[in-house]
C-alpha positions as CSV (number, residue, x, y, z in Angstrom):
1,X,70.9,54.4,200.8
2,X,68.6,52.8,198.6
3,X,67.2,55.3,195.5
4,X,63.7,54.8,193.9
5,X,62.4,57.1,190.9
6,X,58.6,57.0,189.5
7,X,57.2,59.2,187.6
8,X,53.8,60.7,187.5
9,X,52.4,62.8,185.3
10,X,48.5,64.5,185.3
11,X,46.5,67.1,183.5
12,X,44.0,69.3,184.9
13,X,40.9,70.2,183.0
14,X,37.5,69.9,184.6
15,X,39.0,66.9,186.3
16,X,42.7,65.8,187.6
17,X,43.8,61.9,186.7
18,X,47.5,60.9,187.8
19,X,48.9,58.4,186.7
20,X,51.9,57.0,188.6
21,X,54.0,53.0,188.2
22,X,53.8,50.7,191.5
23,X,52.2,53.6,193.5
24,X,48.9,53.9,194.1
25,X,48.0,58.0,194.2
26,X,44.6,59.6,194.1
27,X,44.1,62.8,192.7
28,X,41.8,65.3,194.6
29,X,40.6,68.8,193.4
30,X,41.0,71.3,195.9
31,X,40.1,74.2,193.3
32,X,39.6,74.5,189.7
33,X,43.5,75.3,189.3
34,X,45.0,72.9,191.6
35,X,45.0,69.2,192.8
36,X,47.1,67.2,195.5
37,X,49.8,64.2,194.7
38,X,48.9,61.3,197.4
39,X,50.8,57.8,197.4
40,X,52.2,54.9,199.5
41,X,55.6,53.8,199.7
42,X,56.6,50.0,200.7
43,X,59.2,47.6,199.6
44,X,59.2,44.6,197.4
45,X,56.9,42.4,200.3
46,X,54.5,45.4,200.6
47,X,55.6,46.4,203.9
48,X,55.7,50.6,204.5
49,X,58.5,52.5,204.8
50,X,58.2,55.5,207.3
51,X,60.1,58.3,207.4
52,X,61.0,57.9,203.7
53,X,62.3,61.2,201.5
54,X,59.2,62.0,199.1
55,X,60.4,64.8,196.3
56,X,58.1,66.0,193.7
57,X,59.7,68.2,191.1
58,X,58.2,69.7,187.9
59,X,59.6,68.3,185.1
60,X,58.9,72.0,183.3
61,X,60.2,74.2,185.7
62,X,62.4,72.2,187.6
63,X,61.4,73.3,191.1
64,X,60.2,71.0,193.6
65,X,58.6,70.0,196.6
66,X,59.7,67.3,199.7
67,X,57.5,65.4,201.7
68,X,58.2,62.5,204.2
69,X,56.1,59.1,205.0
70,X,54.4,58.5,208.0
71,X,54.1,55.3,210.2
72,X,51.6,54.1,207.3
73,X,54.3,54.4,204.7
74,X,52.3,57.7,203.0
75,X,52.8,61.0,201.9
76,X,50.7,63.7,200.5
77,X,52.1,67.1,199.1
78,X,48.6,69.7,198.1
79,X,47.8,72.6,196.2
80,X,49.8,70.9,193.1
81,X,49.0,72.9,190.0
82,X,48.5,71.6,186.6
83,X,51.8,70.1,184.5
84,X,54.1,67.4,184.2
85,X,55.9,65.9,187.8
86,X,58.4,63.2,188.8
87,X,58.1,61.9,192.2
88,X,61.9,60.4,193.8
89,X,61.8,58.9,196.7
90,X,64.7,58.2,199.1
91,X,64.7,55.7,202.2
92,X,67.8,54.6,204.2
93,X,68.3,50.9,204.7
94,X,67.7,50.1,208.5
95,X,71.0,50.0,210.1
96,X,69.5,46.6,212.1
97,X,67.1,44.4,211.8
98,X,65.4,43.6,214.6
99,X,63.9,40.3,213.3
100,X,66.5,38.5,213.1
101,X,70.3,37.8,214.7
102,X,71.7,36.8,211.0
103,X,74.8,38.5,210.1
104,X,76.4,38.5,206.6
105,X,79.1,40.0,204.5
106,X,79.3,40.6,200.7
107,X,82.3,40.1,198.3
108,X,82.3,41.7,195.2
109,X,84.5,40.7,192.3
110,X,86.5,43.5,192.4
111,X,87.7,42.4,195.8
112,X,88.3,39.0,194.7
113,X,90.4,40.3,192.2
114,X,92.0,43.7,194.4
115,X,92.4,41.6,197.1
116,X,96.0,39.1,197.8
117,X,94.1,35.7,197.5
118,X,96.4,32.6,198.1
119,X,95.6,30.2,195.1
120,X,92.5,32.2,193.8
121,X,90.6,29.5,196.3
122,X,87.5,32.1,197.3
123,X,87.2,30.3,200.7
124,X,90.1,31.8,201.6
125,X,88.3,35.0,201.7
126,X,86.0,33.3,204.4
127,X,87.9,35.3,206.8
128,X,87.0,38.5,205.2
129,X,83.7,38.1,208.3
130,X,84.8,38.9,211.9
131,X,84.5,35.6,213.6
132,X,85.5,33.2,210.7
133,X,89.1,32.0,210.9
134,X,91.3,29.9,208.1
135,X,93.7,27.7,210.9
136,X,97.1,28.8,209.7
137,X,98.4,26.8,206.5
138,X,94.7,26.2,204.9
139,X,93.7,22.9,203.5
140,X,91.6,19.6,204.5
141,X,89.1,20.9,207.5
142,X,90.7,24.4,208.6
143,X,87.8,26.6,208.1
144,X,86.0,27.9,211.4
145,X,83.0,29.9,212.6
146,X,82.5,31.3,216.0
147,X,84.8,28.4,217.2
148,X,82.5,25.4,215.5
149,X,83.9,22.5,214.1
150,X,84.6,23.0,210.3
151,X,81.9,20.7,209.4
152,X,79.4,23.0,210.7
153,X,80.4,25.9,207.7
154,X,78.2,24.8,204.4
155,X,78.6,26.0,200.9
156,X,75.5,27.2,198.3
157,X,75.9,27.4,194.7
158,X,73.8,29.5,193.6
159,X,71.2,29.1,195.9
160,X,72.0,24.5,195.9
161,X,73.6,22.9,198.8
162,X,77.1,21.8,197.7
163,X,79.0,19.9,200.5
164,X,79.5,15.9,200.5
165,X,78.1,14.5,204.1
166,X,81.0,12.0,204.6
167,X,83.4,14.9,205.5
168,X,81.1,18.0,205.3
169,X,83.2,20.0,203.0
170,X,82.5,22.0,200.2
171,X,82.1,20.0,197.1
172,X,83.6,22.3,194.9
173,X,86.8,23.6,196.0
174,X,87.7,20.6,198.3
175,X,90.8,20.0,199.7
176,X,92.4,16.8,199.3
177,X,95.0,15.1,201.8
178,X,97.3,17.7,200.7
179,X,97.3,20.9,199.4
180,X,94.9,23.9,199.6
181,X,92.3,22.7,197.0
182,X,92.2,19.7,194.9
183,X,89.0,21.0,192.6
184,X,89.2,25.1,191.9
185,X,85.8,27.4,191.0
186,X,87.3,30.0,189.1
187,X,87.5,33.4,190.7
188,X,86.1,34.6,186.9
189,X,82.8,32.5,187.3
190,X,81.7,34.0,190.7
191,X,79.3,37.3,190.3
192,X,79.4,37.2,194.3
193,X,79.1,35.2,197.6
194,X,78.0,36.2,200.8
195,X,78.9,35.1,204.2
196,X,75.7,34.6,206.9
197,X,76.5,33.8,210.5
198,X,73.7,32.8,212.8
199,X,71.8,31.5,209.8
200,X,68.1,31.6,210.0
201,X,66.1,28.7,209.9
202,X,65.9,28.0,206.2
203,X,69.8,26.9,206.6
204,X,69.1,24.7,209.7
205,X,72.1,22.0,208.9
206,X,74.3,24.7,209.4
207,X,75.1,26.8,213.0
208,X,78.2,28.5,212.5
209,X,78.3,30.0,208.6
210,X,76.7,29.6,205.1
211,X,78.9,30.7,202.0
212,X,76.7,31.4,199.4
213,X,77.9,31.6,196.0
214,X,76.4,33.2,193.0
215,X,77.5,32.6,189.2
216,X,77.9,34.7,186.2
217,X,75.9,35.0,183.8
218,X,76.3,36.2,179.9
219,X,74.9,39.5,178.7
220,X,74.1,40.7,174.9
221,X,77.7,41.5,174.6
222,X,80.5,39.2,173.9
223,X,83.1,39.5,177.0
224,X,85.8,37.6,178.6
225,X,89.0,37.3,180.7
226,X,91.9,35.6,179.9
227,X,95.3,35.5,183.0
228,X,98.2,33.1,183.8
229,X,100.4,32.8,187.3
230,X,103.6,31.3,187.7
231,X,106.3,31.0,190.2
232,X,109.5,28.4,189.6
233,X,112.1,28.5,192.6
234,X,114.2,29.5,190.3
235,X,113.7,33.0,191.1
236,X,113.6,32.0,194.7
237,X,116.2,33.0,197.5
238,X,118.2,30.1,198.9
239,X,117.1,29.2,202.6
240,X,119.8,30.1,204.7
241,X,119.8,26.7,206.0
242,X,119.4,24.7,203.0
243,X,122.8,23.8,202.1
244,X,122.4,21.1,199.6
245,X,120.2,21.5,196.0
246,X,117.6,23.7,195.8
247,X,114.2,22.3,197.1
248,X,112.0,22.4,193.8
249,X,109.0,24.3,193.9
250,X,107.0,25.2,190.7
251,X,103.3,26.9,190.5
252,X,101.2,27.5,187.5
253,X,97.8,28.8,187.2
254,X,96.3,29.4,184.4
255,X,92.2,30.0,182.2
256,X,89.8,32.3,181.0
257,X,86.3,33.0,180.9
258,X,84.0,33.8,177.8
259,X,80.4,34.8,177.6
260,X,77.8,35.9,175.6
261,X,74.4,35.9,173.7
262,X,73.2,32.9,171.8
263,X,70.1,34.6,171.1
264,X,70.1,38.7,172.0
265,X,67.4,39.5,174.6
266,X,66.4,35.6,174.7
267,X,69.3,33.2,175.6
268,X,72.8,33.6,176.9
269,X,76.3,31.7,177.9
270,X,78.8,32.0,179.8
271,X,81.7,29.7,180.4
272,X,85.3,29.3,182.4
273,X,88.5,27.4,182.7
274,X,90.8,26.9,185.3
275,X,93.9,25.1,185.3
276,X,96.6,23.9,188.0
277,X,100.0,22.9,187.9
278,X,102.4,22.6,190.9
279,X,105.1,20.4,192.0
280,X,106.2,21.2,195.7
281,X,109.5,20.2,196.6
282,X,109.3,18.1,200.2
283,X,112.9,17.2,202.1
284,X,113.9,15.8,205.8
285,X,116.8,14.1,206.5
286,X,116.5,10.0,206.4
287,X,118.6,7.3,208.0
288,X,119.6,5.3,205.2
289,X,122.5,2.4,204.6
290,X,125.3,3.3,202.9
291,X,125.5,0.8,199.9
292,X,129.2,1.0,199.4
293,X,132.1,0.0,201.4
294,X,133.8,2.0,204.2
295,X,137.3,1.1,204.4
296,X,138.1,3.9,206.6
297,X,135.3,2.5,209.1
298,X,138.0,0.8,211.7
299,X,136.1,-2.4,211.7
300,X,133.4,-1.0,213.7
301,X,130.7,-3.3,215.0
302,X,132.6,-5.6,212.5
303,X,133.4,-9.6,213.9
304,X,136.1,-10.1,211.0
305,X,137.2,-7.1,209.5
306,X,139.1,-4.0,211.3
307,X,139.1,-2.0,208.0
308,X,135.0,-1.6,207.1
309,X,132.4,-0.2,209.2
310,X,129.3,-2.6,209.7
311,X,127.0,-0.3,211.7
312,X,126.8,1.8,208.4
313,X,127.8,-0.3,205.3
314,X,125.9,-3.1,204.0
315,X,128.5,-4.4,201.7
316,X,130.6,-4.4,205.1
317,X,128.5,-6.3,207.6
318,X,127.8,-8.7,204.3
319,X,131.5,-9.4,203.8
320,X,132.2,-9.8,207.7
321,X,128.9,-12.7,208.0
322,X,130.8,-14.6,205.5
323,X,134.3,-14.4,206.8
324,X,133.0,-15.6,210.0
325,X,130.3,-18.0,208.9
326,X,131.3,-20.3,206.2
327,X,128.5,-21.1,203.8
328,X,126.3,-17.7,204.6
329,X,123.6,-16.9,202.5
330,X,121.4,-13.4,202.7
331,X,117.8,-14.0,203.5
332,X,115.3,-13.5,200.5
333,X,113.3,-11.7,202.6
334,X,116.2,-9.2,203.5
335,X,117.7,-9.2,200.1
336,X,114.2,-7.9,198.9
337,X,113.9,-5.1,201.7
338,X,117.2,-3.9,201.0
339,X,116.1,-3.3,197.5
340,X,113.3,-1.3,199.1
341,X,116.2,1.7,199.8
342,X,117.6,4.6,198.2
343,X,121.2,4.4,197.3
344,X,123.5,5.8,199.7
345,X,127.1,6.2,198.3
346,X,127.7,9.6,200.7
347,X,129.9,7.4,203.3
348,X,127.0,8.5,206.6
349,X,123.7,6.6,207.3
350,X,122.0,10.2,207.2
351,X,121.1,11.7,204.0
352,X,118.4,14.4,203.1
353,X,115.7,13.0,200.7
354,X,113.6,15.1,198.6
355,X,110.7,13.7,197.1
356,X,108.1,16.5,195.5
357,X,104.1,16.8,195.9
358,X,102.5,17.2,192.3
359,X,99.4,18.1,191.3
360,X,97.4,18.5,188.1
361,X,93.8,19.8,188.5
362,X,91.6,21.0,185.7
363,X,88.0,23.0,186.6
364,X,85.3,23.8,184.0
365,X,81.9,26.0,184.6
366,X,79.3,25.9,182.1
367,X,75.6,28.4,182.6
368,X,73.0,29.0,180.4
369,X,70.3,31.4,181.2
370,X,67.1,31.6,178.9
371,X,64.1,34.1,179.2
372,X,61.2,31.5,178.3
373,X,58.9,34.7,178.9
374,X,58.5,38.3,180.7
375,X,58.0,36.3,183.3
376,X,59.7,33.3,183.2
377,X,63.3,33.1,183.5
378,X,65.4,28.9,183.4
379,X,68.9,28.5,183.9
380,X,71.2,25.9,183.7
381,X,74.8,25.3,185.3
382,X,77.5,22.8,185.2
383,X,80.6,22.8,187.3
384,X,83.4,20.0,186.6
385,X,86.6,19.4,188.5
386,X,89.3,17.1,188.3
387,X,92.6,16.3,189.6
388,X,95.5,13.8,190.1
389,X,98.5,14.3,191.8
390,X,101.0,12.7,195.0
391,X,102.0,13.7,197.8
392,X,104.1,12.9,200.9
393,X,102.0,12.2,203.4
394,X,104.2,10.9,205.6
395,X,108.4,10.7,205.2
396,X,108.5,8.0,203.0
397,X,112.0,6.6,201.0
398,X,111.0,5.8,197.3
399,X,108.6,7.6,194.8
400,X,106.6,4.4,194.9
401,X,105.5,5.4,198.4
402,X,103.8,8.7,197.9
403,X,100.0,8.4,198.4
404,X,98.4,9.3,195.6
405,X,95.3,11.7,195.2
406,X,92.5,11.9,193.0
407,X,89.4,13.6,192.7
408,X,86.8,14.2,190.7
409,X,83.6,16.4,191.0
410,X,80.7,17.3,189.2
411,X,77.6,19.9,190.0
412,X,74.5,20.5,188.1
413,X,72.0,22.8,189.4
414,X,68.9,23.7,187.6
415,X,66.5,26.9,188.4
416,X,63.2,28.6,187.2
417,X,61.9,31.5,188.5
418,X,58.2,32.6,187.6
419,X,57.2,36.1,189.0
420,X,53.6,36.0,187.5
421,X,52.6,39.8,189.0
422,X,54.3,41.8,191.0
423,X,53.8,40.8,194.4
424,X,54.5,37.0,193.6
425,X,58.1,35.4,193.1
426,X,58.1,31.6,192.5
427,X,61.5,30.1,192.7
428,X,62.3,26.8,192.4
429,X,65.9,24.9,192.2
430,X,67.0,21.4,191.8
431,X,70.6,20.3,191.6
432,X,72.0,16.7,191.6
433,X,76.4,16.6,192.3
434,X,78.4,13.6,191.7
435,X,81.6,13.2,194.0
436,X,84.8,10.9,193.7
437,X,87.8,10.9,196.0
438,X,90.5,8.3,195.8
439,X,91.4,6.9,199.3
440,X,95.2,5.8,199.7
441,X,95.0,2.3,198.3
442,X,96.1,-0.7,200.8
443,X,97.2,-3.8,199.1
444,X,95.6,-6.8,199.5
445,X,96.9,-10.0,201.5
446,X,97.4,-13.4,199.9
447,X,97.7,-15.2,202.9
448,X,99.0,-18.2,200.6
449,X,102.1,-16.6,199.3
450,X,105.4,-17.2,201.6
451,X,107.0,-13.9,202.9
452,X,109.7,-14.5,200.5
453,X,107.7,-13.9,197.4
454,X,106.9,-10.4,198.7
């Protein structure tokens, strides 16, 4: 329901005046004792709004009078005798709207905050709007509307377009080769977003959904949050089949928000911080040589020797080349890939590896809002992200094989708004975003060096 009071107040003498704010009501004497209350009722683009709830009540007395609109949007209520009145009216948001097929969802903060949210990664929430799905796991392109592809979901801040074209993701928030999000906008920044599906025209590039996401601003009191998440596995339950060491995992989360007035009734700030620490313990079993003897082995696929095993055992097959082959020397080549494996003393070929994704990501949001006039309202707001990490991105046998992820983001995003009466509203925004991702680096060839000098 959506509740608008105005007030009207008239004295009758020889003649009746009311006055009354944004509706227009003219007074007519119907005797020398009374008058009659007449207005219009539309909403903020000057449309009417029938069947609307019209109450007058005397502000002396306390009793009062209902009326309701017509098609035209007006009311009339006569025979109102001399005093002092406020006029309430009541209309019911229309339960469709016929105009157009857009369909939309609001989150508050309080369910950003109530609700579980993996992360505190808002687009998680996504899903919160029947027909927009997360594919199990999150991460790089899982997001979905009505069954498009997950380029066809864009992101507003505050009213700016903030995806990068190369991959159509969401500049802030984005999600790297691996993990959930490389670059975080802290839950403690965002006033609200909404959800629209079947966007209207004005967001053309974008058929299946548009998340639009609107900031916080400071008020004339000082306020701020301040929270911190762990989890180490530690605390975590063996897995049933995990026989060997405990596969590391380790989760921090951490910031705080603070905002205020620089000038009271004039200028304000409000800023964030989010931090992100995680290592995430990855392990699969690897076929690996075993870089010490096997005397037990029975000589197997051995030429020379009956005790060793070759099929396993470097130092084995080694020993039984140069007890067959006078005068045998190990390839540089092959003396430089063996170096290239783990050590295996465990006496098999198969051996679990464990090699952890890490992450470090630190997020910043900076607004300033300043009211140049009654009518004039600029605002300014800065979003920084950055983060460095590995990760296995395939099974790989040495730390030196991890693929290594950076990113780094930046937003800035301008806006004035000038409502110069009150059936005008100019709004105008500009925002300019800066966007680095490291791509897994691929060495380059010499093609004058000799193999053996790799």
């Amino acid at each position: 329901m959506t509740r608008v009071s105005r007030y009207a107040a008239f004295v009758l003498n020889a003649a009746l005046i009311c006055c009354f704010v944004l509706f227009s009501i003219p007074l007519h004497s119907q005797t020398l004792t009374t008058g009659q209350v007449m207005g219009r009722v539309t909403d903020p683009s000057g449309a009417a709004i029938p069947a609307a709830s019209v109450e007058l009540q005397d502000a002396a007395t306390g009793t009062s009078r209902k009326a309701t609109t017509d098609q035209q949007g007006q009311y009339t209520f006569a025979l109102v005798t001399p005093g002092s009145y406020s006029v309430t009216v009541t209309a019911a948001a229309p339960s469709l709207q016929t105009s157009t097929s857009e369909l939309g969802t609001v989150v508050s903060p309080a369910q950003m905050n109530d609700l579980p949210l993996n992360g505190r990664n808002f687009i998680n929430l996504l899903t919160l709007r029947p027909g927009v799905m997360i594919y199990p796991g999150g991460g790089f392109q899982t997001q979905s509307a009505n069954g498009l592809r997950p380029t066809d979901v864009s992101y507003l801040l505050d009213g700016l377009m903030e995806y990068e074209p190369f991959q159509g993701q969401s500049i802030v928030n984005q999600s790297n080769f691996a993990g959930d999000a490389a670059t975080i906008l802290p839950i403690d920044a965002i006033q609200q977003f909404n959800v629209v599906q079947n966007p209207p025209a004005q967001y053309g590039w974008a058929p299946g959904a548009v998340a639009n996401v609107a900031l916080k601003s400071g008020t004339n009191q000082i306020h701020g949050t301040a929270y911190a998440f762990g989890r180490d596995s530690a605390w975590d339950a063996r897995n049933f089949f995990n026989t060997g060491p405990q596969t590391p995992l380790n989760l921090q989360q951490f910031g705080g928000s603070v905002g205020g007035p620089i000038k009271k009734n004039k200028m304000f700030f409000f800023t964030t911080y989010e931090g992100q620490r995680y290592t995430v313990g990855n392990t699969f079993q690897a076929s690996v040589p075993v870089t010490v003897p096997l005397p037990g082995g029975g000589g197997s696929g051995c030429i020379v020797l009956v005790t060793g095993d070759c099929t396993q055992s470097v130092p084995d097959a080694l020993a039984d080349l140069q007890a067959a082959h006078a005068g045998f020397t190990v390839n540089p080549i092959s003396a430089n890939l063996l170096k290239l494996f783990p050590a295996n003393t465990s006496g098999s070929s198969g051996i679990p590896i464990s090699l952890p994704n890490t992450n470090r990501s630190d997020d910043f949001v900076g607004k300033i809002d300043y009211q140049l006039t009654p009518h004039q309202q600029l605002s300014y707001d800065y979003f920084f992200g950055n983060q460095s990490g590995t990760a296995m991105t395939i099974n790989v046998l040495q730390p030196q094989f991890l693929t290594d992820l950076t990113m780094r983001v930046q937003t800035h995003g301008f806006h004035w708004t000038w409502n110069p009466n009150a059936r005008w509203v100019n709004d105008f925004r500009a925002g300019f975003d800066l966007f680095h991702q490291g791509l897994p680096a691929i060495e380059p060839v010499d093609f004058t060096k000799t193999a053996e000098s790799y």
